[in-house]
N, C-alpha and C positions, 0 to 999 in steps of 0.2 A: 612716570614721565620718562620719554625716550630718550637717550643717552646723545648729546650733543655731540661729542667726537666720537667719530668710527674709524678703522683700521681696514685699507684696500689688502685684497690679495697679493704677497709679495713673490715676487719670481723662487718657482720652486722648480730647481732639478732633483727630481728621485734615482735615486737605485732601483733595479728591479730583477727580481727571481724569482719567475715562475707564481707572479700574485704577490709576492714578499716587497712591500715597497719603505725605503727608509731613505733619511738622509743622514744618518749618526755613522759616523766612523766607525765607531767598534762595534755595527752590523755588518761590516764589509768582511772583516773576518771570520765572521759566524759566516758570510756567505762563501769565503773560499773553501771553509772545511766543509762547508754542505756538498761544494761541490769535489773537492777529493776524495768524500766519504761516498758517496752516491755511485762512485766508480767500482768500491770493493761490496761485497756479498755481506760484508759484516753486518750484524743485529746493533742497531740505532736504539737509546734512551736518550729524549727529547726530557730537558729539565727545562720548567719555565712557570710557573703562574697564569691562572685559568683568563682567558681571555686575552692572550699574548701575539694567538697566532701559532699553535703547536703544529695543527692538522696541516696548514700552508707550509711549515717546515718540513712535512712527513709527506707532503705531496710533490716537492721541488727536488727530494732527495728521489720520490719514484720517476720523477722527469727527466731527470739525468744519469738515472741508470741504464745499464744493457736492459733491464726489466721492461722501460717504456713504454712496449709496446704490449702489452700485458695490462693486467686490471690494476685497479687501485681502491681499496677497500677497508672502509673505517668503522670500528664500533667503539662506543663509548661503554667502559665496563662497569660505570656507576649507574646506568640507568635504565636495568632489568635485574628481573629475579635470577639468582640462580638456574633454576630449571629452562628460560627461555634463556637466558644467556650462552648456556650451554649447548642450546639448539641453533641458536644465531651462529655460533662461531664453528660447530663438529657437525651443523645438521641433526635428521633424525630418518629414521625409517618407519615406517605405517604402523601403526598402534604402540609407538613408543609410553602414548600418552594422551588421557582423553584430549581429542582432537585432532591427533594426528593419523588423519585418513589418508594421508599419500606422503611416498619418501621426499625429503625434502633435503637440499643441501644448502651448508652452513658458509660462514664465512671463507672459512680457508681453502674449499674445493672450488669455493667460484671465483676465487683470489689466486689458482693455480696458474704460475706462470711471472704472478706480478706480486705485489704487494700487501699486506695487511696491517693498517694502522691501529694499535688498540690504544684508545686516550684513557685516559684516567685509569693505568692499569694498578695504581697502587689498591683499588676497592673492587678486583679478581679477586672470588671470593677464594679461599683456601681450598674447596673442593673443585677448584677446578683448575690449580695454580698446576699440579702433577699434570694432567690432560695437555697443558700448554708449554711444559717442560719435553713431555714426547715429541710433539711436534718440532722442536729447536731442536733436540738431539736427533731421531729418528726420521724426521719427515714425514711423520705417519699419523693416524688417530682415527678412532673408531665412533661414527654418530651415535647420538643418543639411542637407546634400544638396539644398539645392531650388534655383529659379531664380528664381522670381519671388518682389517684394518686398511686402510686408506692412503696410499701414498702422494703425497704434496708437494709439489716445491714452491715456497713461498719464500719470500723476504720478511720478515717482521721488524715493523719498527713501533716504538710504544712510547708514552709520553705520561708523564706523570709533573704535579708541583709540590710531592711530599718526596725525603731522603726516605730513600728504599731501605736505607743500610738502618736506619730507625725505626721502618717499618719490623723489618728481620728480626732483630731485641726488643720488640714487642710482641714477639710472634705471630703476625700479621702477615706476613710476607717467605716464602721459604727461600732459604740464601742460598739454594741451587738454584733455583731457579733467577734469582737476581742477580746473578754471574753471567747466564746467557743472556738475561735481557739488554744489559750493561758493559756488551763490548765495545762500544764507543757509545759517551755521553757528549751530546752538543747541549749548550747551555741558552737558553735563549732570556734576553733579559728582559724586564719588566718595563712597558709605556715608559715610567718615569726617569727609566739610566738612561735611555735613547737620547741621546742629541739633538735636539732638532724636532725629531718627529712628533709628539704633540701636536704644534703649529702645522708641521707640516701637512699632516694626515687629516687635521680639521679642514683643512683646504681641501683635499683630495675627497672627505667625503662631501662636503659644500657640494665641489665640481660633480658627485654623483649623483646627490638629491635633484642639485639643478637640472640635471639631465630627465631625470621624471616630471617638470613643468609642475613639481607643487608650488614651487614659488622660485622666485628667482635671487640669491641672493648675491650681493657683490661687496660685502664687507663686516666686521662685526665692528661692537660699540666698544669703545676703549676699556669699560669696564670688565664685559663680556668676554676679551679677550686678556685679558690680568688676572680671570678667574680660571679659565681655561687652563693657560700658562702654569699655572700656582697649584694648582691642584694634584693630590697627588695618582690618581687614578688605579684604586683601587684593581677594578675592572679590567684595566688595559687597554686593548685598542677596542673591542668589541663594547665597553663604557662608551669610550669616545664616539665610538657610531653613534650607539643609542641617543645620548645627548643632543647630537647634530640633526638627528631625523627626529626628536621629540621638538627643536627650533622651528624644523620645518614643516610639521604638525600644528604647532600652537603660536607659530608667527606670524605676521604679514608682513611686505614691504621687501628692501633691501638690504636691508642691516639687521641683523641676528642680535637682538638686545639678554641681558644677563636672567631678565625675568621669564626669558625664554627659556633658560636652560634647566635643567633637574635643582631640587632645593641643596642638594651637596654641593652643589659649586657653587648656589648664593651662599653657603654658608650658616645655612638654618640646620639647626639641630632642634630634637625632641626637649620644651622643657622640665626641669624635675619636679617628679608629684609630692606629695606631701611630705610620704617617707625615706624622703631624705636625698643625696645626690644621687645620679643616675651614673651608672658603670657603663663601659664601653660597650659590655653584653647585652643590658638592657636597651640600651642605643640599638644596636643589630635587632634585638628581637621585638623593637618598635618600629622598624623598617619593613623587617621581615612581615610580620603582621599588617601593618597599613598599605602596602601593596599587594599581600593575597586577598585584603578585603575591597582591594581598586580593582582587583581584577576579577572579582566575583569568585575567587576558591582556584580560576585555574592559573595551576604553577607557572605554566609555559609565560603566559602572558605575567607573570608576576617577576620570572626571573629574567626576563628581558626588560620591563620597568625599574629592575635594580642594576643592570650591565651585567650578568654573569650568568654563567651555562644555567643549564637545568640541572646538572649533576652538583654545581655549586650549592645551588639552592635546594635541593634535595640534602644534601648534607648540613647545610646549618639549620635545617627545618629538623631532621634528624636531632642534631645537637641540641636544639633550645625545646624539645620534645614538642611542636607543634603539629598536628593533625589536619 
């Protein structure tokens, strides 16, 4: 049954950088220092939780650099092998490697000039952490198969939601190299510290979906929006998308009711089977599961059905050992 009281869009003035839109105060200083830092040459670590908005931070610091006018170029360092990782970012030369029938260049020769954002560099695997260490110091690197060395100028900036310095005393991470990556860290905080934004951004994306004529909507149901509010979003903003375009996917009408939204914000959880209560793991790896089999085995559409990258969902697929 549709929810008798609904809630109109209320007057929303945003902030806005380069894509970055907020209305919480303590984004506004995250935004001065983007823009101070953006002005020196220094190596940028973005600290923040996956679905925050890192890449928009790594792209507003190359928009108001001297660099601007220069490339802007991103890999994500959780979601290849080794051996293709390597070719993505240093290139390769002809017969590096079956397949490789012509030289090909990497990320940083086509980023000469402007920027390189690597996300998730805390899972750079170790054999390739030295490789990306030259580069910071030298400017230089040598593609996969080749001999002679390569000179770059690039800006790097990288972005991680694990403490590096934890990674290091696990031996995961080499702590020369986490020195250059972490000449200045910007902190960026999680959907739920935001002020404001929540509400706000639910509107903002409203106002986009409406813009695609799936449906029109002009308000949610008081429930719908108590759920929204309350919740703590996991995901981030990129949850909050998904949630808003699964409404106007699976809604009609005007009003965005709560049955519309994902079963996390009604508040449904998995019940327990026989053997006993269910741990918070088992909870995760009954999501994890009942969404690769909504989406028929593929990840992409699996981990966009839960709010969270691919590289997220590669890693607790990892974790809970599911195939």
């Amino acid at each position: 049954m549709m929810s008798q009281k609904s809630v109109s869009r209320p007057n929303i003035r945003f902030h806005e950088l380069h894509g970055i839109l907020t209305v919480a105060p303590q984004m506004l200083k995250l935004f001065e220092r983007i823009q101070r830092v953006a002005q020196t040459e220094a190596t940028v670590l973005i600290r923040g939780p996956s679905g925050a908005g890192k890449e928009l931070v790594a792209n507003a610091l190359h928009q108001l650099s001297p660099r601007d006018k220069g490339p802007f170029r991103a890999l994500n360092c959780a979601t290849l092998t080794e051996e293709l990782l390597a070719s993505e970012l240093f290139g390769h030369v002809r017969g590096a490697f079956t397949g490789a029938v012509r030289d090909r260049k990497g990320l940083f020769a086509l980023a000469d000039g402007g920027t390189v954002f690597l996300d998730e560099i805390a899972e750079l695997p170790l054999g390739l952490q030295a490789r990306l260490l030259r580069v910071l110091q030298e400017r230089s690197f040598i593609p996969v198969g080749g001999s002679r060395s390569q000179h770059v100028d690039v800006r790097v900036v990288s972005a991680t939601n694990k403490a590096l310095r934890h990674q290091v005393e696990q031996g995961l991470f080499r702590e020369d190299l986490m020195y250059r990556v972490r000449v200045v860290v910007l902190f960026l905080p999680p959907l739920v510290e935001r002020s404001g934004d929540v509400e706000a951004l639910t509107w903002h994306f409203i106002d986009r979906f409406n813009a695609k004529g799936w449906r029109h909507v002009e308000g949610l149901s008081a429930d719908a929006r108590e759920a929204i509010c309350n919740y703590d979003w996991p995901g981030n903003i990129r949850e909050l998308e998904n949630n808003i375009q699964q409404a106007f996917a699976l809604g009609e009408g005007p009003i965005i009711q709560l049955d519309e939204l994902t079963p996390e914000l009604q508040g449904e959880e998995p019940s327990p089977g026989a053997e006993g209560p269910i741990t918070a793991l088992d909870m995760e790896r009954g999501r994890l599961l009942k969404a690769l089999n909504e989406a028929g085995g593929r990840k992409g559409e699996a981990a966009d059905a839960l709010g969270m990258s691919r590289s997220t969902l590669w890693r607790k697929l990892r974790f809970h050992r599911i195939t």
